[in-house]
N, C-alpha and C positions, 0 to 999 in steps of 0.2 A: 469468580471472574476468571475468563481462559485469557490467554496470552500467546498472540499470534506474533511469532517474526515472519519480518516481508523483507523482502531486496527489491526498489522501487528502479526502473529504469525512465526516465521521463522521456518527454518529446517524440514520442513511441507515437506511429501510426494511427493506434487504435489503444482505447482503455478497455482491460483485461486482466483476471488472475490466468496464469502460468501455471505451469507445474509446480510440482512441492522438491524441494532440491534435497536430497537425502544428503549431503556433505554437508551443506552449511544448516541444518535443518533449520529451513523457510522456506517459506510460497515467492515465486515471482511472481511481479506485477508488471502491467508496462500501464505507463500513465500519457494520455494525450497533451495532457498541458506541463505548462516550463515551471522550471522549480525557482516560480517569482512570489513575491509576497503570498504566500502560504499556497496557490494555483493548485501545488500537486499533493500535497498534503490532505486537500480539502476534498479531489477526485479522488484518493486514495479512499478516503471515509465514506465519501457517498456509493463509492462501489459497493464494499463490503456493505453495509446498509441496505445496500436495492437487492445483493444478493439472500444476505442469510436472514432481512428483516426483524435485526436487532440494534440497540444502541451500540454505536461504537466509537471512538477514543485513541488519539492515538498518544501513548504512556511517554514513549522516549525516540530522539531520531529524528525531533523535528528538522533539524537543517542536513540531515545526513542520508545517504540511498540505502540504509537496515535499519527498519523503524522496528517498533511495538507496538503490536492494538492492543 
């Protein structure tokens, strides 16, 4: 199993991966929806999903903007 850090920015225009930040090593994301009862959590998951079409999970981070898949 791989282990992706992300740095999730919400209420973002448009849902999207970012670049990969070589200082904090992680992907940004910008998420469309509000960080309410799990909303960006769950867009976070379906993104990565519809991109690399595999299961995904997110490990730690749930109420914070640097998760783990």
């Amino acid at each position: 199993m791989k282990v992706i850090k992300l740095i999730i920015k919400v209420n973002a225009n448009k849902s999207e991966i970012l670049e990969y930040d070589e200082q904090k090593q992680a992907y940004r994301v910008n998420v469309k929806a509000a960080p309410e009862k799990g909303k960006a959590n769950n867009e976070v998951v379906k993104i990565f999903r519809k991109k690399y079409k595999v299961p995904v999970e997110i490990i730690s981070g749930f109420t914070s903007k640097e998760k783990l898949l």
